[in-house]
KOLGU-118691 format. One record per residue: residue in three letters; x, y, z of N, C-alpha, C in turn; residue number from 1. Coordinates in nm, 2 decimals. Layout:
# KOLGU-118691
<type:ALA n_xx:X n_yy:Y n_zz:Z ca_xx:X ca_yy:Y ca_zz:Z c_xx:X c_yy:Y c_zz:Z seq:NUM> .
...
END
This chain:
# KOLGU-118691
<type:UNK n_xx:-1.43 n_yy:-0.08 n_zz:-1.02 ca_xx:-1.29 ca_yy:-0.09 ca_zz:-1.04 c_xx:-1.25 c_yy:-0.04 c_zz:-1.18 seq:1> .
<type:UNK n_xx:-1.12 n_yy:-0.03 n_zz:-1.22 ca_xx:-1.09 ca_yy:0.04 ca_zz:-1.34 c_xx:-1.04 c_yy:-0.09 c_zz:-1.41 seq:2> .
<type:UNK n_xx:-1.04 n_yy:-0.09 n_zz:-1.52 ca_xx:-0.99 ca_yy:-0.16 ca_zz:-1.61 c_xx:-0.87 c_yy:-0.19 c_zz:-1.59 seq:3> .
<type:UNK n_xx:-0.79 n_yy:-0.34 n_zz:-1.66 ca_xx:-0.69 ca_yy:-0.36 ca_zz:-1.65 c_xx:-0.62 c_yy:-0.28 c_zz:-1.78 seq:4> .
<type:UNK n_xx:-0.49 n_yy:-0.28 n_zz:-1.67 ca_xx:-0.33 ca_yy:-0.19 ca_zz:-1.76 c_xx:-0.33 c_yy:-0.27 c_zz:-1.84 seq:5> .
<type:UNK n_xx:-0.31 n_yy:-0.20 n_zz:-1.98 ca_xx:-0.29 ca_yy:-0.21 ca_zz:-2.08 c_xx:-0.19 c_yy:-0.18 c_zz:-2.18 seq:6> .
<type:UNK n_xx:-0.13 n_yy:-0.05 n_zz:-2.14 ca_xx:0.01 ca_yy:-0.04 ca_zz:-2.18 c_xx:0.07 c_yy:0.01 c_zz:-2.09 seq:7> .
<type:UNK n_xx:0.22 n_yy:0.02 n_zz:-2.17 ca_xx:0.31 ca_yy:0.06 ca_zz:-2.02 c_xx:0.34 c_yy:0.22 c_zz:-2.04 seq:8> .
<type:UNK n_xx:0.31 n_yy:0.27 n_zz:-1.94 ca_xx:0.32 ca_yy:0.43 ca_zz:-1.93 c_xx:0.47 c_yy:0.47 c_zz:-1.94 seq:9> .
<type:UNK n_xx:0.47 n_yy:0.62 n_zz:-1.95 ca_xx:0.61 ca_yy:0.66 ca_zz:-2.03 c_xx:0.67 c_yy:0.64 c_zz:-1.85 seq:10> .
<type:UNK n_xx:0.86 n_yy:0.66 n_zz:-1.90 ca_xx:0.91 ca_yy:0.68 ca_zz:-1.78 c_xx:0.90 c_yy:0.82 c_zz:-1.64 seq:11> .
<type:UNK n_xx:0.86 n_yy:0.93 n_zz:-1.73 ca_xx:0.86 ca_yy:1.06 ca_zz:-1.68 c_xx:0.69 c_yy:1.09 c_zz:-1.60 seq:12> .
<type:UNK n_xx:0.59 n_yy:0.97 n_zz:-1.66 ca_xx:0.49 ca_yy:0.97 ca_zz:-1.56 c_xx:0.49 c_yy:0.88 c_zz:-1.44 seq:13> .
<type:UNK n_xx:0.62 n_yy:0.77 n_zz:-1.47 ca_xx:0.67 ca_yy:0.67 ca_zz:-1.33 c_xx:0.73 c_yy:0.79 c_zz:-1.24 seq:14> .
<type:UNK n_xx:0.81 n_yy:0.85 n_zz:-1.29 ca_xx:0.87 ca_yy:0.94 ca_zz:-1.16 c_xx:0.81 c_yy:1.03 c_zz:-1.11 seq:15> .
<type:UNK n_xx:0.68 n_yy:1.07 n_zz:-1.22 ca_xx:0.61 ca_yy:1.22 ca_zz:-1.15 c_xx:0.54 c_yy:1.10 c_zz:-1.04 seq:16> .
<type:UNK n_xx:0.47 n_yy:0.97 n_zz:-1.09 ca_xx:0.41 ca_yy:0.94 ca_zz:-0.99 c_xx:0.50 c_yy:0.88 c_zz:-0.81 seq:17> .
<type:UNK n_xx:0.61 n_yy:0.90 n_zz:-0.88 ca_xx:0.74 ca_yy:0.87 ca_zz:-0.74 c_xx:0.72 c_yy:0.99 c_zz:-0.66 seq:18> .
<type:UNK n_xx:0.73 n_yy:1.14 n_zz:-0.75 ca_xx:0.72 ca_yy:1.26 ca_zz:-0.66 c_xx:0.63 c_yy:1.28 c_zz:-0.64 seq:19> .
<type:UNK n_xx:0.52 n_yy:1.26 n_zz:-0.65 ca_xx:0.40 ca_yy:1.26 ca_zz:-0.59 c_xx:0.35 c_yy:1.20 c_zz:-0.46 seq:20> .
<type:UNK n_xx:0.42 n_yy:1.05 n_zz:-0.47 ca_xx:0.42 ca_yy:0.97 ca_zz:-0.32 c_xx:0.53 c_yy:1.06 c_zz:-0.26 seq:21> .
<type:UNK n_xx:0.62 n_yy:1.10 n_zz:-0.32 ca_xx:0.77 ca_yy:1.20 ca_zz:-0.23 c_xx:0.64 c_yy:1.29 c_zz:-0.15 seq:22> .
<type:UNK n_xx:0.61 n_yy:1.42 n_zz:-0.21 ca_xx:0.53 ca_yy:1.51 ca_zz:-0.18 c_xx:0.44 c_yy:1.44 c_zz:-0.05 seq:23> .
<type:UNK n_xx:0.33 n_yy:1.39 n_zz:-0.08 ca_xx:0.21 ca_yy:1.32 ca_zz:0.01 c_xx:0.31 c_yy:1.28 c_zz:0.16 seq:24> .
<type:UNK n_xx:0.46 n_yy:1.18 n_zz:0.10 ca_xx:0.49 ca_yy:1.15 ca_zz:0.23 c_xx:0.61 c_yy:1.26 c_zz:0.31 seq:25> .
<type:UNK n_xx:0.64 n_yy:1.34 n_zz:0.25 ca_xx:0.68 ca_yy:1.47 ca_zz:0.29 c_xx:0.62 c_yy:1.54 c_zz:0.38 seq:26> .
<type:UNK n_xx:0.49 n_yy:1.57 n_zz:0.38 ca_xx:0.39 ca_yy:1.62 ca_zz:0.47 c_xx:0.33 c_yy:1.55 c_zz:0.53 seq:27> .
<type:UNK n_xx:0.31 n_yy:1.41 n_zz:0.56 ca_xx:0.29 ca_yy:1.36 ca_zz:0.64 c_xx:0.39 c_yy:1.30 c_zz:0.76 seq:28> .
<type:UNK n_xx:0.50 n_yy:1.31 n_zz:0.74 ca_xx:0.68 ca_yy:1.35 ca_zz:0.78 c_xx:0.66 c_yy:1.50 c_zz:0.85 seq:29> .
<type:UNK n_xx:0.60 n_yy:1.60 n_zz:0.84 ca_xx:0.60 ca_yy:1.73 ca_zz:0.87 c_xx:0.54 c_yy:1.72 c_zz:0.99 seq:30> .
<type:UNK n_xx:0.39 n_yy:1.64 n_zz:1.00 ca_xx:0.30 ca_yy:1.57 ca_zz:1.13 c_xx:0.39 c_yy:1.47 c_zz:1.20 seq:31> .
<type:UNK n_xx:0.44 n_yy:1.44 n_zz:1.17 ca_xx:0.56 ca_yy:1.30 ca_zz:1.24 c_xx:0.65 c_yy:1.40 c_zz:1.35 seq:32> .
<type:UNK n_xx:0.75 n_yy:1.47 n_zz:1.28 ca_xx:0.81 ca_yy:1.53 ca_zz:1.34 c_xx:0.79 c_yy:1.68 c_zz:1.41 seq:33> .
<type:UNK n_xx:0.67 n_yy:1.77 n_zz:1.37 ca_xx:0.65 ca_yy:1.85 ca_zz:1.40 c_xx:0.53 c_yy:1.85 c_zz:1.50 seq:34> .
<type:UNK n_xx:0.49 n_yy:1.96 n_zz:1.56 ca_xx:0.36 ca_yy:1.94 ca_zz:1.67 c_xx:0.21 c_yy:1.92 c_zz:1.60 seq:35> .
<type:UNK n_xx:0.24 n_yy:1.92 n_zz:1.48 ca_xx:0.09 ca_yy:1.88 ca_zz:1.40 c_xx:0.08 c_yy:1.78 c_zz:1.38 seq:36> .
<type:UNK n_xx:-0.06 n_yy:1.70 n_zz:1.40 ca_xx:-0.05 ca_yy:1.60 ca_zz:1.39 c_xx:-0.06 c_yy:1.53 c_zz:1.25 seq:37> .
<type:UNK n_xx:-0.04 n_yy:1.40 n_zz:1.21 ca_xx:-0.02 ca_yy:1.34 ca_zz:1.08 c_xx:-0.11 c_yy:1.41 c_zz:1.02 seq:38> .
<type:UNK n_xx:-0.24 n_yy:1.38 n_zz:1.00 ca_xx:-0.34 ca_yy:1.35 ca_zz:0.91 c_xx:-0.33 c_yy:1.52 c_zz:0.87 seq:39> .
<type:UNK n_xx:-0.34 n_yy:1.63 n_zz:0.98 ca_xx:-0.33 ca_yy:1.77 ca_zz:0.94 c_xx:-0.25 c_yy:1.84 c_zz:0.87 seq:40> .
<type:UNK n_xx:-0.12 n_yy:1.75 n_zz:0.91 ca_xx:-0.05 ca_yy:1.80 ca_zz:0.83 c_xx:0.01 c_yy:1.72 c_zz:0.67 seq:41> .
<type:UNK n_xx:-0.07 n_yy:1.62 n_zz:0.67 ca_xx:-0.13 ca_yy:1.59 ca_zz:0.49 c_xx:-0.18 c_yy:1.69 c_zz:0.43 seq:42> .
<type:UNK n_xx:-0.30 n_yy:1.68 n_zz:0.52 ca_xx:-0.39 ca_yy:1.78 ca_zz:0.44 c_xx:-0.36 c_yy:1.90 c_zz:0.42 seq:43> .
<type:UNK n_xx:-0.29 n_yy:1.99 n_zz:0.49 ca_xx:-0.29 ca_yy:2.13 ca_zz:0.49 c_xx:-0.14 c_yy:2.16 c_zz:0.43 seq:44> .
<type:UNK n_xx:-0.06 n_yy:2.07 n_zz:0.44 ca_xx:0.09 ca_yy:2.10 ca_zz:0.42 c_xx:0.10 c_yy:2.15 c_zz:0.21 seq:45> .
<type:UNK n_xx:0.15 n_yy:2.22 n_zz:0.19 ca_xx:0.17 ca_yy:2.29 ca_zz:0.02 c_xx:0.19 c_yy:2.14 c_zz:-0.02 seq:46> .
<type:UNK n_xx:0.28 n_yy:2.07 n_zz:0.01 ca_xx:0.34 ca_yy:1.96 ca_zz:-0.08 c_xx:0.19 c_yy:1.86 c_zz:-0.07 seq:47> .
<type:UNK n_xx:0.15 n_yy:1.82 n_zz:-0.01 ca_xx:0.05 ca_yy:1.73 ca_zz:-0.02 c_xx:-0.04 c_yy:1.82 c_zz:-0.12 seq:48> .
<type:UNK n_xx:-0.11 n_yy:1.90 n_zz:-0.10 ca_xx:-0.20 ca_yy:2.03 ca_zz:-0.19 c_xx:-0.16 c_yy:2.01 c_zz:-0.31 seq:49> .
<type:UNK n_xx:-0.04 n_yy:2.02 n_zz:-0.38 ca_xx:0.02 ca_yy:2.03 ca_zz:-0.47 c_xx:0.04 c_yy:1.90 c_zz:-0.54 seq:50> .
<type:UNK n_xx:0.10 n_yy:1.79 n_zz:-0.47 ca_xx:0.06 ca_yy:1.62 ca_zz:-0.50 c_xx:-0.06 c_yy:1.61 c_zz:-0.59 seq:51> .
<type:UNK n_xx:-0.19 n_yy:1.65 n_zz:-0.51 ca_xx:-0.33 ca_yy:1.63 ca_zz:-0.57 c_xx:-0.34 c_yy:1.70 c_zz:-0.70 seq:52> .
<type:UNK n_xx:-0.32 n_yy:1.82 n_zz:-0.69 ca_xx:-0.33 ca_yy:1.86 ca_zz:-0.82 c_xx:-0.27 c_yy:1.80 c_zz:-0.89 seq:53> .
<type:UNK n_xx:-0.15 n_yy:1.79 n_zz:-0.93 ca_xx:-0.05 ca_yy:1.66 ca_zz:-0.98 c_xx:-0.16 c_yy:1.56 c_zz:-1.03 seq:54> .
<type:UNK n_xx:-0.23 n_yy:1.47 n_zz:-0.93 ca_xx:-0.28 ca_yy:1.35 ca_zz:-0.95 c_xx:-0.42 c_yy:1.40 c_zz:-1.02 seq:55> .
<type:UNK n_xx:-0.46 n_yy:1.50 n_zz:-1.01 ca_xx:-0.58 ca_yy:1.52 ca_zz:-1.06 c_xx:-0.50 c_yy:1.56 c_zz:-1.21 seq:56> .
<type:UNK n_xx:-0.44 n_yy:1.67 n_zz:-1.25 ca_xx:-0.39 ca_yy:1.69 ca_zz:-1.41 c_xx:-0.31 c_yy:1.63 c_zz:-1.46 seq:57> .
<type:UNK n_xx:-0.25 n_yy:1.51 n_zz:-1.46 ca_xx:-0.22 ca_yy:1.41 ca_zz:-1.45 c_xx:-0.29 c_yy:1.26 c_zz:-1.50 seq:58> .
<type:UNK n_xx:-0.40 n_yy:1.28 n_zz:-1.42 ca_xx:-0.47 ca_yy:1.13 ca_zz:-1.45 c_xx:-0.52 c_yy:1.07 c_zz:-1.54 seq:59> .
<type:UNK n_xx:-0.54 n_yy:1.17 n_zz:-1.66 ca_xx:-0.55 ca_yy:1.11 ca_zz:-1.78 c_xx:-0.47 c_yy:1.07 c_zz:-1.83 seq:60> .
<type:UNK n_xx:-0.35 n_yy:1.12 n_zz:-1.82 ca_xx:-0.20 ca_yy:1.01 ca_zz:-1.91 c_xx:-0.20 c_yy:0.87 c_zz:-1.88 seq:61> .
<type:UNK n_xx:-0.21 n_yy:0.87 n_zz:-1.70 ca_xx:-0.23 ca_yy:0.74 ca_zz:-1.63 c_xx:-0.34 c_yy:0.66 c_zz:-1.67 seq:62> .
<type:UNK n_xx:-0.45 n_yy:0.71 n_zz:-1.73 ca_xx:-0.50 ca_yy:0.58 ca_zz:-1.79 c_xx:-0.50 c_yy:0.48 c_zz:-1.87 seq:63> .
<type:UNK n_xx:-0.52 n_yy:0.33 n_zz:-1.84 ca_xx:-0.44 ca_yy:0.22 ca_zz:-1.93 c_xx:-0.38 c_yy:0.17 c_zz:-1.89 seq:64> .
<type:UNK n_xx:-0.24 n_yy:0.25 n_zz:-1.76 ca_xx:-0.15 ca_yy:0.20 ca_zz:-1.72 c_xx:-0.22 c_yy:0.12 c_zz:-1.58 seq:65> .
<type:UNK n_xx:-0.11 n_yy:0.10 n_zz:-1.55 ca_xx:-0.08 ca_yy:0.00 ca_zz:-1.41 c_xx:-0.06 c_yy:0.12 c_zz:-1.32 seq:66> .
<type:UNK n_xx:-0.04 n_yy:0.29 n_zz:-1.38 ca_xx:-0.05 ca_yy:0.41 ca_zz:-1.32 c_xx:-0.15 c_yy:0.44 c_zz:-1.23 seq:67> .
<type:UNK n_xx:-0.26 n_yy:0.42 n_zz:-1.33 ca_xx:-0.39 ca_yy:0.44 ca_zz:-1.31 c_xx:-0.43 c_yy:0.42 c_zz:-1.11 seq:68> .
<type:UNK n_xx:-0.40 n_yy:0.34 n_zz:-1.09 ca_xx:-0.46 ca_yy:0.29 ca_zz:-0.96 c_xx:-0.37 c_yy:0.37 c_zz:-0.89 seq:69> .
<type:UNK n_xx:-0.27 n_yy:0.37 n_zz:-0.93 ca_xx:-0.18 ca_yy:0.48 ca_zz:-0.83 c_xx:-0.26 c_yy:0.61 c_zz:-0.79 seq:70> .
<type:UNK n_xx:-0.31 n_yy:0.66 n_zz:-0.91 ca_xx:-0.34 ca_yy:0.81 ca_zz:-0.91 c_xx:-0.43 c_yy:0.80 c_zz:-0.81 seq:71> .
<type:UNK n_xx:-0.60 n_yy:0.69 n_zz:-0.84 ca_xx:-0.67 ca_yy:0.70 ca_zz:-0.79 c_xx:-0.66 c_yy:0.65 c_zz:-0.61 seq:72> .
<type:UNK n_xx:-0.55 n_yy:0.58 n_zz:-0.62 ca_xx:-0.48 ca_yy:0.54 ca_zz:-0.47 c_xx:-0.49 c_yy:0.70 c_zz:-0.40 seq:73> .
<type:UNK n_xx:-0.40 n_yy:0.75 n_zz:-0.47 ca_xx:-0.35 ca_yy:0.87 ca_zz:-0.42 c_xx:-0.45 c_yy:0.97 c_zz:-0.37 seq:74> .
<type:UNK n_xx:-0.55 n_yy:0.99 n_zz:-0.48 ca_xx:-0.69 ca_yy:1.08 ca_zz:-0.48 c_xx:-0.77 c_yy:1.04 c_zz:-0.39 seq:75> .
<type:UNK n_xx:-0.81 n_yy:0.92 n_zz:-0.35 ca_xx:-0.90 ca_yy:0.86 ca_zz:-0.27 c_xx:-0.83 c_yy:0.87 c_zz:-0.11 seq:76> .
<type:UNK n_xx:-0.70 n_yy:0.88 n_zz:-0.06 ca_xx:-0.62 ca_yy:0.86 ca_zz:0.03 c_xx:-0.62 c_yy:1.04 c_zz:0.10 seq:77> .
<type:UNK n_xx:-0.61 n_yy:1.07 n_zz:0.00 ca_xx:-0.63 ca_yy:1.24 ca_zz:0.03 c_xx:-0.80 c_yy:1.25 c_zz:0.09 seq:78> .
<type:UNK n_xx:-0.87 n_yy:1.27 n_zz:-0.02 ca_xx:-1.03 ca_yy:1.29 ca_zz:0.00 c_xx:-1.07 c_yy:1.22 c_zz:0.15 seq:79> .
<type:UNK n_xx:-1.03 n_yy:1.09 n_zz:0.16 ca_xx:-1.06 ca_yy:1.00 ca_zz:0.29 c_xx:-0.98 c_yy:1.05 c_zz:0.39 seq:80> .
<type:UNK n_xx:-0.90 n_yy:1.08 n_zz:0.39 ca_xx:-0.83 ca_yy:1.16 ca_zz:0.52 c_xx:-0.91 c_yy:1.27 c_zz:0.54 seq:81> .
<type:UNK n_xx:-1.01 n_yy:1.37 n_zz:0.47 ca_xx:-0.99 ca_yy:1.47 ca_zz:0.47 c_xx:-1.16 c_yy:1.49 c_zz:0.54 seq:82> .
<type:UNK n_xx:-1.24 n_yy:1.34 n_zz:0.48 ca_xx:-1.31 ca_yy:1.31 ca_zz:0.57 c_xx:-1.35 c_yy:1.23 c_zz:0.72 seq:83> .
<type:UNK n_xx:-1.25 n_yy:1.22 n_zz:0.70 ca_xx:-1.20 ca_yy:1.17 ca_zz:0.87 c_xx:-1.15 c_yy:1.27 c_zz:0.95 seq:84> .
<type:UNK n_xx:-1.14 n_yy:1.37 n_zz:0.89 ca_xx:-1.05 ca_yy:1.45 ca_zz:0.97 c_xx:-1.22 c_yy:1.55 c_zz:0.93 seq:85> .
<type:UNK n_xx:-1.26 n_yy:1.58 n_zz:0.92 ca_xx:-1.41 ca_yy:1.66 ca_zz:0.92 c_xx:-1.53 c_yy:1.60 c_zz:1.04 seq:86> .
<type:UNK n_xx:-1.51 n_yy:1.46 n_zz:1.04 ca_xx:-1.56 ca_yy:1.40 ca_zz:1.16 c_xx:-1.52 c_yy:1.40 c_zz:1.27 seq:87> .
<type:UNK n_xx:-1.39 n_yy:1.40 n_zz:1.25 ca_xx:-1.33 ca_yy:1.44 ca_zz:1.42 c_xx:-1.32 c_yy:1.62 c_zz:1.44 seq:88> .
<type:UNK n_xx:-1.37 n_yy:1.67 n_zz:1.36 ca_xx:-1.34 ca_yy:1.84 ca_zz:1.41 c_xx:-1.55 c_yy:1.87 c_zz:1.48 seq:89> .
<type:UNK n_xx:-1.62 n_yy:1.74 n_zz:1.38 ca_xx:-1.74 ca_yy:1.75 ca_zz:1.44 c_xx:-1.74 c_yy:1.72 c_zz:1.57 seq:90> .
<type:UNK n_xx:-1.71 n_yy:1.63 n_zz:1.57 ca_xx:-1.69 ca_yy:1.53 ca_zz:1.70 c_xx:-1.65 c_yy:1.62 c_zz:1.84 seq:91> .
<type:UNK n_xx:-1.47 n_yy:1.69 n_zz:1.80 ca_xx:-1.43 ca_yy:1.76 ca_zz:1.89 c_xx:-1.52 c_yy:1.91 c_zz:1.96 seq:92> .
<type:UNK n_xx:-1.62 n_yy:1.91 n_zz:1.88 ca_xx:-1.69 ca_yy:2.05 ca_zz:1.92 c_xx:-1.81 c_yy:2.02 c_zz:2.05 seq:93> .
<type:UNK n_xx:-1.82 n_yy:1.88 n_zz:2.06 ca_xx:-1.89 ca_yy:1.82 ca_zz:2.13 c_xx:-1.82 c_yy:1.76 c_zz:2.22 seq:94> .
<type:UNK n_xx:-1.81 n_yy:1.81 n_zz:2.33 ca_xx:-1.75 ca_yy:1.77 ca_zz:2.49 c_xx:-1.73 c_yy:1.62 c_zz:2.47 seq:95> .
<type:UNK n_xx:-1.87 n_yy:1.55 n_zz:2.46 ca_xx:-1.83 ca_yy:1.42 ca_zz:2.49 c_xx:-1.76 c_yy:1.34 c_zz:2.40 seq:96> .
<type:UNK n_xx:-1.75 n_yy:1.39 n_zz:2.28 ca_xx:-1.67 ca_yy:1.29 ca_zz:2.12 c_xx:-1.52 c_yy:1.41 c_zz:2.16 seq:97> .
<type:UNK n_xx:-1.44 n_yy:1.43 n_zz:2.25 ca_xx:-1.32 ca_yy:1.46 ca_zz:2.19 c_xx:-1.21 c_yy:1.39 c_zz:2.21 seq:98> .
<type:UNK n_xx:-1.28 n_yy:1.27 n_zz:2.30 ca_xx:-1.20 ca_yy:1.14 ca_zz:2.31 c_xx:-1.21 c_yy:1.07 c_zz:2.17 seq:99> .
<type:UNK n_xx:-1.35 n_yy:1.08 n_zz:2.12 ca_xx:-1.35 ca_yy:0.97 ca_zz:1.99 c_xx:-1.26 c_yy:1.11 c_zz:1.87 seq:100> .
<type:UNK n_xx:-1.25 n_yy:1.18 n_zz:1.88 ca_xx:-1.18 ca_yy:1.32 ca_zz:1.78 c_xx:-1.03 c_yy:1.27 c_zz:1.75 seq:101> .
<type:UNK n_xx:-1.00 n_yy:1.26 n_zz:1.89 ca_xx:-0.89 ca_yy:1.23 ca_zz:1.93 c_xx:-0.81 c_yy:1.11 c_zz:1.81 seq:102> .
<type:UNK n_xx:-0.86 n_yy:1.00 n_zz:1.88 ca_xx:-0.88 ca_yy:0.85 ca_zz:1.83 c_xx:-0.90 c_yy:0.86 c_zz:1.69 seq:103> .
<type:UNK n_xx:-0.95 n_yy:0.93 n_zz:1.65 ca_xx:-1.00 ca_yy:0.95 ca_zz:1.47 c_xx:-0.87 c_yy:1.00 c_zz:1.42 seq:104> .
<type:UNK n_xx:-0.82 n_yy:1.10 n_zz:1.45 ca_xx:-0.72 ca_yy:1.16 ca_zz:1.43 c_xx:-0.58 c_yy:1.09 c_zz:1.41 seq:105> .
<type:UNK n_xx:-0.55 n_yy:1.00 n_zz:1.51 ca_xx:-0.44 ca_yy:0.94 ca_zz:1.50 c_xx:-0.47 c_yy:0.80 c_zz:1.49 seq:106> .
<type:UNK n_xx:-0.57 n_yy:0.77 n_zz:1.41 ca_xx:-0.62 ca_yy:0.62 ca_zz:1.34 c_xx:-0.63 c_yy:0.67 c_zz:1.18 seq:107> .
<type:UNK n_xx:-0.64 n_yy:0.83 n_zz:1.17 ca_xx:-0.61 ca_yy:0.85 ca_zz:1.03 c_xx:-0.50 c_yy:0.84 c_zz:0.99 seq:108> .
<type:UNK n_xx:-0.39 n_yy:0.90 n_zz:1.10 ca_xx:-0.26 ca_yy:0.94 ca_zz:1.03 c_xx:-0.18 c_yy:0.84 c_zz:1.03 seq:109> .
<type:UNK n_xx:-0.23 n_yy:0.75 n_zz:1.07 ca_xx:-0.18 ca_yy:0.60 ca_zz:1.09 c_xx:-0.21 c_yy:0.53 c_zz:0.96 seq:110> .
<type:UNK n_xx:-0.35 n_yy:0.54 n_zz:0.92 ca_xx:-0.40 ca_yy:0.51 ca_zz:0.78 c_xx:-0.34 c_yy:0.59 c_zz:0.67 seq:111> .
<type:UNK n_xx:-0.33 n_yy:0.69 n_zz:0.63 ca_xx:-0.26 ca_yy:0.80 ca_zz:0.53 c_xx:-0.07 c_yy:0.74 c_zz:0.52 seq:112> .
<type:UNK n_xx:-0.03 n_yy:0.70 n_zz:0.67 ca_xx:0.10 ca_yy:0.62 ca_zz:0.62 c_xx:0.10 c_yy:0.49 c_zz:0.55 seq:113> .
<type:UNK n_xx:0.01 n_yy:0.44 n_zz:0.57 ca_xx:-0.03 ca_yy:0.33 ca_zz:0.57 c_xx:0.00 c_yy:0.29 c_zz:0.41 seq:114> .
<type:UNK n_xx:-0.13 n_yy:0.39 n_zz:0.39 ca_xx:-0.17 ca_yy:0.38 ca_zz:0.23 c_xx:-0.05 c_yy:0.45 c_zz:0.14 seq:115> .
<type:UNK n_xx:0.05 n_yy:0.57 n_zz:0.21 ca_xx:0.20 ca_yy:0.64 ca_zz:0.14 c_xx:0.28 c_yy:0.53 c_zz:0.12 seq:116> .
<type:UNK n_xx:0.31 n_yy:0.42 n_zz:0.17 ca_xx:0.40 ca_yy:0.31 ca_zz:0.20 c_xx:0.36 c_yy:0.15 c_zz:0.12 seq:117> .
<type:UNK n_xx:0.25 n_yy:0.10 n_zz:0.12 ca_xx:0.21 ca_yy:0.02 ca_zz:0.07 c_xx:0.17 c_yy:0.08 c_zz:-0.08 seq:118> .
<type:UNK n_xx:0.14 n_yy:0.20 n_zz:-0.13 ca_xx:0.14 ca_yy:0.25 ca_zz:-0.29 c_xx:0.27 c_yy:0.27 c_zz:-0.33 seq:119> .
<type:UNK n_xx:0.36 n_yy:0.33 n_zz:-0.28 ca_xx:0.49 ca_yy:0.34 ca_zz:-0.31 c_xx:0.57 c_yy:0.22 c_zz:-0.31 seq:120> .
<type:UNK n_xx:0.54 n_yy:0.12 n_zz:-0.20 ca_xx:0.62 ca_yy:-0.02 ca_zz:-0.27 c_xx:0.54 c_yy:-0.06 c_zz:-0.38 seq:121> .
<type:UNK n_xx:0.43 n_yy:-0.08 n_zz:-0.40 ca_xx:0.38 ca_yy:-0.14 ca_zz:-0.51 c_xx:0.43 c_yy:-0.03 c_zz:-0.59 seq:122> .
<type:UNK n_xx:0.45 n_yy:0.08 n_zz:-0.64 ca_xx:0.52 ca_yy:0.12 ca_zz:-0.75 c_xx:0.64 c_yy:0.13 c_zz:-0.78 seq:123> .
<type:UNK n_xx:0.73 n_yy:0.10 n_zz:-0.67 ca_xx:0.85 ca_yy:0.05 ca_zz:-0.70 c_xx:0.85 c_yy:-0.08 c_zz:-0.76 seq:124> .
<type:UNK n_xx:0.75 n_yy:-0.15 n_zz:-0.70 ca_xx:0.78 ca_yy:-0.31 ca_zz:-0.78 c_xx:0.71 c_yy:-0.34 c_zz:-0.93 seq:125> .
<type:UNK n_xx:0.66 n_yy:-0.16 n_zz:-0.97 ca_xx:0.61 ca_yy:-0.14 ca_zz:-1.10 c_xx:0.43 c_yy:-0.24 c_zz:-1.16 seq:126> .
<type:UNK n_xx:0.41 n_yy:-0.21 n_zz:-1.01 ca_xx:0.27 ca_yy:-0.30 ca_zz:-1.01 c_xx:0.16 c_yy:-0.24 c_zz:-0.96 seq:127> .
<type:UNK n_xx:0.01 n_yy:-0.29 n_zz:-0.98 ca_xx:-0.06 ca_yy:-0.18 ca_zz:-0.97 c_xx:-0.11 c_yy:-0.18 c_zz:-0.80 seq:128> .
<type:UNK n_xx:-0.20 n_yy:-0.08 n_zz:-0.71 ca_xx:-0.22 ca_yy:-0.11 ca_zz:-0.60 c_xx:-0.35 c_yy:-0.16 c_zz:-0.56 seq:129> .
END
């Protein structure tokens, strides 16, 4: 685990970290409402793509802060969707796993909101996740 916050980060890296949950939950909203489903369209949607980078050149300011866990919230949430979604495309190629493909799929995109909504209130309540 990372060290405890130690100072308080500037204001303009609280909001990049606001647009960045914007972004993540933007494209996961694109899978909600469109025919793609959640988790694919995290991953593949520009605004999620672009989030990450964000949180990757970015994450050294966030260190120290109460930031920090945000970023790595964020980073870890992406990567792990992205591995979940690499096991259900295994899975799917195999006749008998396209029921478990399936199930993977929409137990990620269920997780990816999960983790958009529970990081974003803890950073509205200016606390770490």
């Amino acid at each position: 685990m990372s060290t405890p916050a130690t100072t308080q980060p500037s204001e303009s890296l609280v909001r990049l970290t606001h647009l960045i949950y914007g972004l993540h939950a933007f494209s996961a909203l694109m899978g909600v409402i469109s025919t793609a489903a959640i988790v694919t369209a995290f991953l593949t949607g520009w605004p999620s793509i672009l989030a990450v980078i964000l949180n990757y050149a970015k994450r050294s300011e966030a260190r120290g802060t109460y930031l920090e866990s945000h970023f790595s919230w964020q980073i870890r949430t992406f990567w792990g969707a992205f591995g979940w979604l690499v096991l259900a495309l295994f899975l799917f190629v195999t006749v008998i796993g396209i029921p478990f493909a399936f199930l993977i799929i929409v137990a990620t995109g269920l997780w990816v909101l999960y983790r958009i909504i529970r990081g974003w209130l803890a950073l509205n309540d200016g606390r770490r996740v």
